[in-house]
SEMIPA-194445 format. One record per residue: residue number from 1; residue in one letter; x, y, z of N, C-alpha, C, CB in turn. Coordinates in Angstrom, 1 decimal. Glycine has a CB too. Example, Ala and Ser with C-alpha at 12.3 -4.5 7.8 and 13.67 -1.06 7.14 Angstrom:
<titors>
(titor 1,'A',(13.2,-5.7,7.8),(12.3,-4.5,7.8),(13.2,-3.3,7.8),(11.3,-4.5,9.0));
(titor 2,'S',(12.8,-2.2,7.1),(13.7,-1.1,7.1),(12.9,0.0,7.9),(14.1,-0.6,5.7));
</titors>
This chain:
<titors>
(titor 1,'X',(169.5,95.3,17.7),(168.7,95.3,16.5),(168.1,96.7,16.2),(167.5,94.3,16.5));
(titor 2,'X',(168.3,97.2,14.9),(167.5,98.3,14.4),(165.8,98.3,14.7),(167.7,98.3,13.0));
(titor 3,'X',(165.3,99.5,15.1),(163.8,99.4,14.7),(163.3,98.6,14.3),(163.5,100.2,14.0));
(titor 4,'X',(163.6,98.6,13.0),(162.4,98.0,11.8),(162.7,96.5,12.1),(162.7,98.6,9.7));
(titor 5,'X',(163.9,96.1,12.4),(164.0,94.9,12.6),(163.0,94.1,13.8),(165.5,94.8,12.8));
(titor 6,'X',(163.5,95.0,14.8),(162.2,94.6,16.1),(160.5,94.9,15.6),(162.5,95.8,17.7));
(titor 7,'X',(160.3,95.8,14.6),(159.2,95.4,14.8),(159.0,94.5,13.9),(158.4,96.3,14.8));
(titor 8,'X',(159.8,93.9,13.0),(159.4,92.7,12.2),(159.6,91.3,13.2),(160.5,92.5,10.8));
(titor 9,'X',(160.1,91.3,13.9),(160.3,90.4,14.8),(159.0,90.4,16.0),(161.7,90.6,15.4));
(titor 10,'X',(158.5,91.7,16.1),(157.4,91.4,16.8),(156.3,91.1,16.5),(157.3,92.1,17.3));
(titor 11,'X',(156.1,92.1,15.2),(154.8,91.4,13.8),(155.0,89.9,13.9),(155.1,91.9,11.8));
(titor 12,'X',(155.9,89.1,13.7),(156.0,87.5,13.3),(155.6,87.0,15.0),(157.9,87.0,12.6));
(titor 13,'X',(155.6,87.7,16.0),(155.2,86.8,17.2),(153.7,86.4,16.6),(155.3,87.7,18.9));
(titor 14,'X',(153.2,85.3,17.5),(151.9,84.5,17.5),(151.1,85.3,17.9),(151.9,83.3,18.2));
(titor 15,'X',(149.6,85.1,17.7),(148.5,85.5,18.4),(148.3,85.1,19.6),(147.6,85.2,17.9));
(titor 16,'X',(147.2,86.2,20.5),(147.2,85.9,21.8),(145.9,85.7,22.3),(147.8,86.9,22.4));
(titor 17,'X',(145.9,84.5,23.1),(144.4,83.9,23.2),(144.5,84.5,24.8),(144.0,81.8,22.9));
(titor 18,'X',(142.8,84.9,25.6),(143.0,84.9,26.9),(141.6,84.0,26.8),(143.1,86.5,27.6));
(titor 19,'X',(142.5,83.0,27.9),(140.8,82.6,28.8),(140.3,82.4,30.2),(140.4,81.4,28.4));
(titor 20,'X',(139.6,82.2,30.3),(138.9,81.8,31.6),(140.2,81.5,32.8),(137.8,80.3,31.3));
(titor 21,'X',(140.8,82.0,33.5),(141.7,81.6,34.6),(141.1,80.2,35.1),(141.8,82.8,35.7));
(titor 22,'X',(142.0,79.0,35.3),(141.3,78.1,35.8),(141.6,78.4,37.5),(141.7,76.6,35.1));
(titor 23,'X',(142.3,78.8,38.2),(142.6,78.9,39.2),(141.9,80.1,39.9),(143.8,78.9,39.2));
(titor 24,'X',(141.4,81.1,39.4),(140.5,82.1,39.9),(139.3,81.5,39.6),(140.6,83.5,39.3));
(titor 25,'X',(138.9,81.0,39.0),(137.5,80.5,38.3),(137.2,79.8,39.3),(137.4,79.8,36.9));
(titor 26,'X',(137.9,78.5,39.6),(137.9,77.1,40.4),(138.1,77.6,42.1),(139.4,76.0,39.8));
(titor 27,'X',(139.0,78.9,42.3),(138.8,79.1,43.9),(137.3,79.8,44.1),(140.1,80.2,44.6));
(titor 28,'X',(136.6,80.5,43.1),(135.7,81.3,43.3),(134.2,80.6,43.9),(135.6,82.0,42.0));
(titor 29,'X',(134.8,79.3,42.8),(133.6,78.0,42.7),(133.2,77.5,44.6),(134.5,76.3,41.7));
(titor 30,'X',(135.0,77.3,44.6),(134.9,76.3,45.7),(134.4,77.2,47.4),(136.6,75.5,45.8));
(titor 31,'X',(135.5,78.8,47.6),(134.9,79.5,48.6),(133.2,79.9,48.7),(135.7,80.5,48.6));
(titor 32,'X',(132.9,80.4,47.0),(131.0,80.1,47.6),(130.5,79.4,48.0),(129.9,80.1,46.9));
(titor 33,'X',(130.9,77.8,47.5),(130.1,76.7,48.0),(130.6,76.3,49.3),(130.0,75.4,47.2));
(titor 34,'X',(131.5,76.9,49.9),(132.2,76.5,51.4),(131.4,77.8,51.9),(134.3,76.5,51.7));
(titor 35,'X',(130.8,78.7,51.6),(130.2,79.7,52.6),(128.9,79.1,52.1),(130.5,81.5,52.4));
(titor 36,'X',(128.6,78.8,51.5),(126.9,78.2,51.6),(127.3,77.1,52.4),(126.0,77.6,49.9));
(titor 37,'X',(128.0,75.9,52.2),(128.5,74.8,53.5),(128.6,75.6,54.7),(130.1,74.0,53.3));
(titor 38,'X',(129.0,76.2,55.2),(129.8,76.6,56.7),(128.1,77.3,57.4),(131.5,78.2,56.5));
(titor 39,'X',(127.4,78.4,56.5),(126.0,78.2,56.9),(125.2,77.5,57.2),(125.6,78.5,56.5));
(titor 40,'X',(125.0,76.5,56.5),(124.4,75.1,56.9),(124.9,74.7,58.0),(124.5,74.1,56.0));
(titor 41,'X',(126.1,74.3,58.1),(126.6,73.5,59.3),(126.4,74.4,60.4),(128.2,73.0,59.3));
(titor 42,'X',(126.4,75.6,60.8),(125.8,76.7,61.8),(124.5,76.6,62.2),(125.9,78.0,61.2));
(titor 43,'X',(123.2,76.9,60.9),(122.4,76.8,61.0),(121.9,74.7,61.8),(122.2,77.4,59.6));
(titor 44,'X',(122.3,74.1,61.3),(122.4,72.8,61.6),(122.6,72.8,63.4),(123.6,72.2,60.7));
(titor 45,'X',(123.6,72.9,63.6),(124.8,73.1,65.1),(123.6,74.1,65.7),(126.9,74.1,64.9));
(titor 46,'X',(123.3,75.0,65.6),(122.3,76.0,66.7),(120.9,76.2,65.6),(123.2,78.0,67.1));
(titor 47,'X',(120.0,75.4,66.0),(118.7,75.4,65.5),(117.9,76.3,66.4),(118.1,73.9,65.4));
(titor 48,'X',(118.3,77.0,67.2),(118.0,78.4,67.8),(118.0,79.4,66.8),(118.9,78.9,68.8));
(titor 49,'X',(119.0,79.2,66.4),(119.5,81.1,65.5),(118.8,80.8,63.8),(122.1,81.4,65.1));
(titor 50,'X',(117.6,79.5,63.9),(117.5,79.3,62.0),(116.5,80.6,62.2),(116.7,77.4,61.0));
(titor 51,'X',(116.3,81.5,61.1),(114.9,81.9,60.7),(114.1,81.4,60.6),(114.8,82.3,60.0));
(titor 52,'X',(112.5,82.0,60.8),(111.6,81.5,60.2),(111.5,81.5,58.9),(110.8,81.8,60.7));
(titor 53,'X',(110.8,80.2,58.4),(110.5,79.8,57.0),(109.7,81.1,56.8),(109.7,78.3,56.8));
(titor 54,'X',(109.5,82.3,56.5),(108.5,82.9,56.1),(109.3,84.3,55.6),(107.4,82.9,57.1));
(titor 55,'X',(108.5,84.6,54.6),(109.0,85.9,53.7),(109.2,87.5,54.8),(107.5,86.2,52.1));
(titor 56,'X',(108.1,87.1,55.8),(107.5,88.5,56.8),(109.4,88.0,57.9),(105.0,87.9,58.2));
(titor 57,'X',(110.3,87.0,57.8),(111.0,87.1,58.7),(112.6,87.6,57.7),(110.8,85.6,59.6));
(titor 58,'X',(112.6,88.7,58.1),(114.1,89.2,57.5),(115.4,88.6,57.3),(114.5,90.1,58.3));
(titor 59,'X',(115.8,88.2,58.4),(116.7,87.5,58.0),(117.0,86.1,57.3),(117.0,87.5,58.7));
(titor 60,'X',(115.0,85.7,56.8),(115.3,84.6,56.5),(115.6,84.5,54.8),(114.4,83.7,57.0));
(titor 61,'X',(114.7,86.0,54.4),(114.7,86.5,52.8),(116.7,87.2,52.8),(113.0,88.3,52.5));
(titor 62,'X',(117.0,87.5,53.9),(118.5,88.0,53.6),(119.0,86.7,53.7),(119.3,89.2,54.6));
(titor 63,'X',(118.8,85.4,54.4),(120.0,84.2,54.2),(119.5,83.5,52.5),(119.8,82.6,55.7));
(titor 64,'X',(118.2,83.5,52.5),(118.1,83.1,50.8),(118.6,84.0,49.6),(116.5,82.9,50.4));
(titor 65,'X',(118.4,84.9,49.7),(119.0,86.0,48.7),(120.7,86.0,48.8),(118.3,87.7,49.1));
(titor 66,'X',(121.5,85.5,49.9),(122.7,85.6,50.0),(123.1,83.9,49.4),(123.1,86.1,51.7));
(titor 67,'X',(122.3,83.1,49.7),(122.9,81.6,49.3),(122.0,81.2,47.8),(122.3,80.2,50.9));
(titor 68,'X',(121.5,82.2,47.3),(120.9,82.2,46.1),(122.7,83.1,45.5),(119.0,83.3,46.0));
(titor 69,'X',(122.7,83.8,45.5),(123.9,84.7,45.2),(125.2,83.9,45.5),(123.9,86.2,46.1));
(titor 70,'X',(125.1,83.3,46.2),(126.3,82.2,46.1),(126.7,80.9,45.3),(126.3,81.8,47.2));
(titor 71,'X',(125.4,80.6,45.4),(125.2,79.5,44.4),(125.1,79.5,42.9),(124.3,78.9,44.7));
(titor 72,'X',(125.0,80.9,42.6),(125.2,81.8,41.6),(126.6,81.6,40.9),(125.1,83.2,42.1));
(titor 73,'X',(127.5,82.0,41.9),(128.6,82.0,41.7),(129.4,80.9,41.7),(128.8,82.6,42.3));
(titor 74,'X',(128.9,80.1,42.6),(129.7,78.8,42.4),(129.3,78.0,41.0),(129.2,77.7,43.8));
(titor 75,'X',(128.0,78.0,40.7),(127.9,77.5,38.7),(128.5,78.5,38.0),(126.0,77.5,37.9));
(titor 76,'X',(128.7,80.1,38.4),(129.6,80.7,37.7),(131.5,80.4,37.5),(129.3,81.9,38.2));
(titor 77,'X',(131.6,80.2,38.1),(133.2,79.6,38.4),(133.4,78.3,38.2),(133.8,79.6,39.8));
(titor 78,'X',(132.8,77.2,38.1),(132.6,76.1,37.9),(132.4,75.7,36.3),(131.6,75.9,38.7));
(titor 79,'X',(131.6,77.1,35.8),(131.1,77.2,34.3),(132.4,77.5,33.6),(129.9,78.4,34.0));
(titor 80,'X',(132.8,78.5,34.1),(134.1,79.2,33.2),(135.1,78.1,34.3),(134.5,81.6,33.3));
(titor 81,'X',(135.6,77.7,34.6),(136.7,76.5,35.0),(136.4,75.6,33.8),(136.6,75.7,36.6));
(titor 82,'X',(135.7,74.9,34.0),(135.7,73.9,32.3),(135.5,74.7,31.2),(134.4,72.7,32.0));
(titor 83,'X',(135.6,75.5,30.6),(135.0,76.7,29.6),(136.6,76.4,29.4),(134.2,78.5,30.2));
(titor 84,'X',(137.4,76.7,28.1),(138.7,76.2,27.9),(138.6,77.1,26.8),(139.0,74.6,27.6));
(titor 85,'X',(137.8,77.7,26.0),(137.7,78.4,24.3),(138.0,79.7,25.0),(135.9,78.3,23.2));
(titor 86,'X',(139.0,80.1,23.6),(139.5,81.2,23.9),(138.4,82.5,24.2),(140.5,81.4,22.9));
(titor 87,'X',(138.5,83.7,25.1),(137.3,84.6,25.4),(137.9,86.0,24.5),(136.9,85.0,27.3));
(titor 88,'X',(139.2,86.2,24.1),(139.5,87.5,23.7),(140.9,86.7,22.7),(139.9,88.8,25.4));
(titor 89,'X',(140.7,87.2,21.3),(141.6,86.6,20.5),(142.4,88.2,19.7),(140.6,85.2,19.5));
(titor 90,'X',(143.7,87.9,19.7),(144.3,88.8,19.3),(145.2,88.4,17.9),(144.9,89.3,20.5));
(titor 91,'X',(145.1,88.8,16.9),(146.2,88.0,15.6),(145.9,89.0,14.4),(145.5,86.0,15.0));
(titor 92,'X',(146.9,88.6,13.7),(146.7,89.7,12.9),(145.9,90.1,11.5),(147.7,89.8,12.7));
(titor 93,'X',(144.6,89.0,11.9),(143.2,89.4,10.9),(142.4,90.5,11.6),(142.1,88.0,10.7));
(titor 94,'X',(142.6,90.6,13.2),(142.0,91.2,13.8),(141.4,90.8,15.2),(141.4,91.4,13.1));
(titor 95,'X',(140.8,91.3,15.8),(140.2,90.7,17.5),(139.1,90.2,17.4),(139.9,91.8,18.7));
(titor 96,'X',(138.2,89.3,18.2),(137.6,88.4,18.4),(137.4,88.3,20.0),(138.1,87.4,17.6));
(titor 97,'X',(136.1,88.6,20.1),(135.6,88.9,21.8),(134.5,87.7,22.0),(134.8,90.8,22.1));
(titor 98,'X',(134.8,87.0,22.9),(133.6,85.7,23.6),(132.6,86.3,24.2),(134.1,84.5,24.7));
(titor 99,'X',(133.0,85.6,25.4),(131.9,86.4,26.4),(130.6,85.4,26.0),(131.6,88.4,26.0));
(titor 100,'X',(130.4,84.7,25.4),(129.2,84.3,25.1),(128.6,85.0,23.6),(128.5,84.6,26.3));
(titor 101,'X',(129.4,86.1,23.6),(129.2,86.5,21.8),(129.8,86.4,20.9),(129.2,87.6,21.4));
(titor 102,'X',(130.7,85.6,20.8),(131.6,85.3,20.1),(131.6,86.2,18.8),(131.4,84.0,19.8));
(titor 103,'X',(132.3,87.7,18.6),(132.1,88.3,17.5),(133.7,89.1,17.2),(130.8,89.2,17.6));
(titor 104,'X',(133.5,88.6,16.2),(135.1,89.0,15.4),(134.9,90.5,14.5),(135.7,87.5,14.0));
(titor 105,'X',(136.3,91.3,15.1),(136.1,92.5,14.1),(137.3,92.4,13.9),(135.5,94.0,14.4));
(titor 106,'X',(137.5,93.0,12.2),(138.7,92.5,11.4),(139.3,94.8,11.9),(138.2,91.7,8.8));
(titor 107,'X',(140.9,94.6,11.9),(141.3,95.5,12.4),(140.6,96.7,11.3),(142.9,95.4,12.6));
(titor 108,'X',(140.0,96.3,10.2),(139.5,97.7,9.4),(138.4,98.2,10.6),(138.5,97.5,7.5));
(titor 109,'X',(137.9,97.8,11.3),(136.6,97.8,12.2),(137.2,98.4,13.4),(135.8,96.3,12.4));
(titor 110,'X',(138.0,98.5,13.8),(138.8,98.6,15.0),(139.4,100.3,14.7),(140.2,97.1,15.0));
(titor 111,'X',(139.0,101.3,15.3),(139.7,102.5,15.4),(140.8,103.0,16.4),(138.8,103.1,15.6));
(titor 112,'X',(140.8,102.2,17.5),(141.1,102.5,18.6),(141.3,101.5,19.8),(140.4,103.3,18.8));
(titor 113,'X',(142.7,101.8,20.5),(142.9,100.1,21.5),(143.3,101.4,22.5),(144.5,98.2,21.0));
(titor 114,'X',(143.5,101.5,23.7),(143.7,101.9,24.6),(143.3,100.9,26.0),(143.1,103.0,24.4));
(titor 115,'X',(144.2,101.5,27.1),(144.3,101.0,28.3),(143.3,101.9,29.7),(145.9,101.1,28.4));
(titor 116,'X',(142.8,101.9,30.1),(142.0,102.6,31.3),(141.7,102.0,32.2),(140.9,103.1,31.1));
(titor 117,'X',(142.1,102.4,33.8),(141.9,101.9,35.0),(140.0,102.2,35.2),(143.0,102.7,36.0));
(titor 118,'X',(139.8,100.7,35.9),(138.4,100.8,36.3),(139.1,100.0,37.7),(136.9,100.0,35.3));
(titor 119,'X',(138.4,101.2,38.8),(138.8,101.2,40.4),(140.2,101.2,40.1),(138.2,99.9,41.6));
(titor 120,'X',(140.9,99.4,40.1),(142.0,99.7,40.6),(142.7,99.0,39.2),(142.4,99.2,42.2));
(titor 121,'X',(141.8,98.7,38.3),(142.4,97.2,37.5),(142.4,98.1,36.0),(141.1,95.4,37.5));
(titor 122,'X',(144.0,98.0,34.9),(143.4,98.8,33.9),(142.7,97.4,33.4),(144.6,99.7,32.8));
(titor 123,'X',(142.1,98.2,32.0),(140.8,97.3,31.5),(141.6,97.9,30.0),(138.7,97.8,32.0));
(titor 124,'X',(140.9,96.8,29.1),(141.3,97.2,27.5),(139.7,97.8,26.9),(142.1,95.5,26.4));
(titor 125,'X',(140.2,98.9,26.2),(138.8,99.6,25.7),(139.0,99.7,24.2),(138.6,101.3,26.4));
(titor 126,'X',(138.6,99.0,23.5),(138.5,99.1,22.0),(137.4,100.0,21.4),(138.3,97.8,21.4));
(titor 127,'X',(138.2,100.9,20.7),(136.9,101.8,19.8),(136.7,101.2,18.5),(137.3,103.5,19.4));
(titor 128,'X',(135.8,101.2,18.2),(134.9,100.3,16.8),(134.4,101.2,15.9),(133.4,99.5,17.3));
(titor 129,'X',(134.3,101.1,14.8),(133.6,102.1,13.5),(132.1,101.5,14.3),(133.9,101.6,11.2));
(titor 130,'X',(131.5,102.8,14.2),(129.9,102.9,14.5),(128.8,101.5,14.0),(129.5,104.2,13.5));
(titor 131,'X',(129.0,102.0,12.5),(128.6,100.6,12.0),(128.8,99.1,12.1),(128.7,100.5,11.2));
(titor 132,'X',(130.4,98.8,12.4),(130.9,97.4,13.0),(130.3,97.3,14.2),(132.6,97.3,13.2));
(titor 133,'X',(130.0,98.3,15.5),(129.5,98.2,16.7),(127.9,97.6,16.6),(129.6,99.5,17.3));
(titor 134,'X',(126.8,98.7,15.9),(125.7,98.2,15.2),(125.6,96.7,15.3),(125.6,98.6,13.8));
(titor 135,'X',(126.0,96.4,14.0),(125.9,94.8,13.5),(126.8,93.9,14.6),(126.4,94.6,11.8));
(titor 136,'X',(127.3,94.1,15.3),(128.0,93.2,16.3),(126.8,92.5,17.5),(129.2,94.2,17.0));
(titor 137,'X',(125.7,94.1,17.4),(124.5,93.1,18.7),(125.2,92.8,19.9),(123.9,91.3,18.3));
(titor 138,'X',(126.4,93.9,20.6),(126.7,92.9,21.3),(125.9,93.1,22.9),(128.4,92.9,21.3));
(titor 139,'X',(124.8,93.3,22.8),(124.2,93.6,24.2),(124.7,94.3,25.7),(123.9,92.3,24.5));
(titor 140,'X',(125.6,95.2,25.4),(125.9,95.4,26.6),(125.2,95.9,27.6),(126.6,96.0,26.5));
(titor 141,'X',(125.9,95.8,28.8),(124.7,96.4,30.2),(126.0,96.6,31.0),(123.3,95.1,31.1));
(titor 142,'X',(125.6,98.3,31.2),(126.2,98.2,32.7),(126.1,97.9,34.0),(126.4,99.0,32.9));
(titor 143,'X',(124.9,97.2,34.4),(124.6,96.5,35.4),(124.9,95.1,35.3),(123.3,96.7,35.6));
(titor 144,'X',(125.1,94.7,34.5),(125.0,92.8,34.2),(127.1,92.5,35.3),(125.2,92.3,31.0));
(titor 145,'X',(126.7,92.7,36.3),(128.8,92.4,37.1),(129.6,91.5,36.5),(128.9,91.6,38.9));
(titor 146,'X',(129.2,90.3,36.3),(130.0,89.5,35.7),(130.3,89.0,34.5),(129.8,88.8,36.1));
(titor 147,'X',(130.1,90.3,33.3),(130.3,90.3,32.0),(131.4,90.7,31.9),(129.5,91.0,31.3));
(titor 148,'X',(132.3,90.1,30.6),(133.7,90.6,30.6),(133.4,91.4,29.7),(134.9,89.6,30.3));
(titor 149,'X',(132.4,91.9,28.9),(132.6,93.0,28.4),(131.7,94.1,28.5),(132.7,92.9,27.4));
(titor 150,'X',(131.8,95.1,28.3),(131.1,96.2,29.1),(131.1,97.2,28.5),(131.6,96.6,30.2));
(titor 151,'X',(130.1,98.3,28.4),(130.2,100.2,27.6),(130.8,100.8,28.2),(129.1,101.2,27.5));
(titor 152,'X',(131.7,101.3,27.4),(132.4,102.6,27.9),(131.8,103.7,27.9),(133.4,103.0,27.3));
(titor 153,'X',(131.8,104.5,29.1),(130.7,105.7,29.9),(131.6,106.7,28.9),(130.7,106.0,32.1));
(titor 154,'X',(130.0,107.2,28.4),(130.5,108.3,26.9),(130.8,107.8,25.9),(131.8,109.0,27.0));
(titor 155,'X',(131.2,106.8,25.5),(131.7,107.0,24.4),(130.9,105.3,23.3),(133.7,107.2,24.8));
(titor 156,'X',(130.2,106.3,22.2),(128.8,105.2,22.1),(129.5,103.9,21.5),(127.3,105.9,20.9));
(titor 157,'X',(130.7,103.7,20.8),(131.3,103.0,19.7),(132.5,102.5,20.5),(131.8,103.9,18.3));
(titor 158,'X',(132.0,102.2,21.2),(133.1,100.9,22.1),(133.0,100.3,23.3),(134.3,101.4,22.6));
(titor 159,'X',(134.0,99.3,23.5),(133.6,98.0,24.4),(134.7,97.9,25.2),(133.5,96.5,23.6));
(titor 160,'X',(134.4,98.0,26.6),(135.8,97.5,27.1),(135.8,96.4,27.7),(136.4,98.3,28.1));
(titor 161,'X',(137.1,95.7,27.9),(137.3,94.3,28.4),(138.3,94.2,29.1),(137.4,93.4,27.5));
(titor 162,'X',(136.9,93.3,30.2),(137.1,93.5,31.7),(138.4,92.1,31.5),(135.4,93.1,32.8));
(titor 163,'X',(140.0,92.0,32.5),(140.2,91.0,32.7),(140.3,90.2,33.8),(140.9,91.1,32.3));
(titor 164,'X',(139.0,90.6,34.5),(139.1,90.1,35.5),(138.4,88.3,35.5),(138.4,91.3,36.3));
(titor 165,'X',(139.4,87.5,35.9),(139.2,86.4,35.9),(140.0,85.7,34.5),(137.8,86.4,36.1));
(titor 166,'X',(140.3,86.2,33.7),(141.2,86.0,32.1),(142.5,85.2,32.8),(141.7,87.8,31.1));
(titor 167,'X',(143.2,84.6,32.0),(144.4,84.2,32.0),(145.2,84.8,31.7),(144.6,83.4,31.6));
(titor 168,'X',(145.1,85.9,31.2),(145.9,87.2,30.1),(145.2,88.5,30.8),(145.3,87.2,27.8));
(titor 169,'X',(146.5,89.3,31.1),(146.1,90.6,31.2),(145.8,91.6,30.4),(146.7,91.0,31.7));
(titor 170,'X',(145.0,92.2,30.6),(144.8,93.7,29.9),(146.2,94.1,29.0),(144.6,95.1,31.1));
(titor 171,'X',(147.2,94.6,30.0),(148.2,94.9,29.4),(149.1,93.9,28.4),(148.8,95.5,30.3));
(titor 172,'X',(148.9,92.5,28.6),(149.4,91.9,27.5),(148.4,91.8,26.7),(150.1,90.7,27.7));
(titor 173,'X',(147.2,92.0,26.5),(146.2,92.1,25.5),(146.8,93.0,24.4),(144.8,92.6,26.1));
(titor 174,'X',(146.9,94.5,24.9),(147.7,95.7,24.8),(148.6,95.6,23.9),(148.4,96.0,26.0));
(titor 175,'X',(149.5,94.8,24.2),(150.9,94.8,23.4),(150.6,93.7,22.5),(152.4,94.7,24.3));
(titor 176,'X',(149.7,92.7,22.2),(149.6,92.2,21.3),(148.7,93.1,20.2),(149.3,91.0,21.7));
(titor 177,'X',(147.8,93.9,20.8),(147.5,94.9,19.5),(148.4,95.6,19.3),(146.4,95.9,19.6));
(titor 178,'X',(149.6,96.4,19.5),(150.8,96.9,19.3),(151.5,96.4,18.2),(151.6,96.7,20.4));
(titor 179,'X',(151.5,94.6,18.9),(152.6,94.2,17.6),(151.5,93.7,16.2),(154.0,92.5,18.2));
(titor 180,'X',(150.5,93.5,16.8),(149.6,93.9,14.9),(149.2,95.0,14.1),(148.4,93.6,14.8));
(titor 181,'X',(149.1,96.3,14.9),(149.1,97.4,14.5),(149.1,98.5,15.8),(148.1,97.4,13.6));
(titor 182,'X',(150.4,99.0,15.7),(150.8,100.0,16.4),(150.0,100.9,16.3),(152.1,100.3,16.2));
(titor 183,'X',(149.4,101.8,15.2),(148.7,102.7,15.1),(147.8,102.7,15.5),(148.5,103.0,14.4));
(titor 184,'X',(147.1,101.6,15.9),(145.6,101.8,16.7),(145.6,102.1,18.4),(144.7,100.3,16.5));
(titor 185,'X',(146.6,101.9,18.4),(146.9,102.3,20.1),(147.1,103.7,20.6),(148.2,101.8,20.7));
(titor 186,'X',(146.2,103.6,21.6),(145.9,105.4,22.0),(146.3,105.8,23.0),(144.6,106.1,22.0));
(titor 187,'X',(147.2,106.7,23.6),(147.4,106.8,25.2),(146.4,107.0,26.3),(148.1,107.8,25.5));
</titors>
């Protein structure tokens, strides 16, 4: 096929929903609550090694702060395992980010799609007109770990999105902004 032909054939592909992995979500659930279990049953089995009940005894503020943080996680994986609505929507009115914010910018709002590794994982980084960013509210924090969306260091008018835990990768995120508009993609 010619060019123009493939990219009409790729314009006419469908939109691309990513959500919640049910299998990363659901193992995440189940190994916290088996390490909060397997503690118990320890603690239980050698009632020698429990801490004292009291804040002055160290290890007993490091086993609550660790089975507080676990159990965290287990309603976090448990939450997004039934969670089924799409979190990152790609089509060709434009993108649509969840996360709990559910906020749609139509591609006039959209300047920029690009790919960038964070540690080892690339991540999709969308640049936004200033003002679409504004009115979007979307609260970011770079401290908040388990947000799929996040600020890009430097740069004030954009969001990157994390796929960690998604059913859809970054890079097929990627190429579905491609086949809706090639021009917004940046190396």
């Amino acid at each position: 096929m010619r060019p123009g032909g493939r990219l009409i054939a790729m314009a006419a592909a469908g939109p691309i929903e990513a959500r919640f992995g049910t299998l990363h979500n659901l193992s995440m659930a189940v190994v916290a609550a088996g390490m909060v279990g397997v503690a118990l049953l320890h603690f239980a089995r050698n009632t020698a090694e429990l801490p004292a009940l009291s804040l002055s005894d160290p290890r007993f503020v490091l086993f609550t702060a660790l089975a507080a943080a676990l159990a965290f996680y287990t309603y976090v994986g448990i939450a997004r395992f039934v969670n089924r609505t799409p979190q990152v929507v790609i089509d060709r009115d434009g993108i649509t980010l969840g996360f709990g914010r559910n906020r749609r910018f139509a591609w006039s709002e959209v300047q920029w799609v690009r790919l960038r590794r964070l540690a080892f994982r690339p991540q999709l980084q969308i640049g936004l007109q200033p003002d679409a960013f504004v009115a979007a509210a979307l609260k970011l924090s770079p401290w908040n770990l388990d947000d799929g969306l996040r600020p890009v260091r430097g740069v004030p008018a954009a969001v990157l999105v994390r796929d960690n835990g998604l059913d859809t990768s970054s890079s097929a995120m990627l190429d579905a902004v491609r086949r809706f508009r090639p021009n917004l993609v940046k190396p």
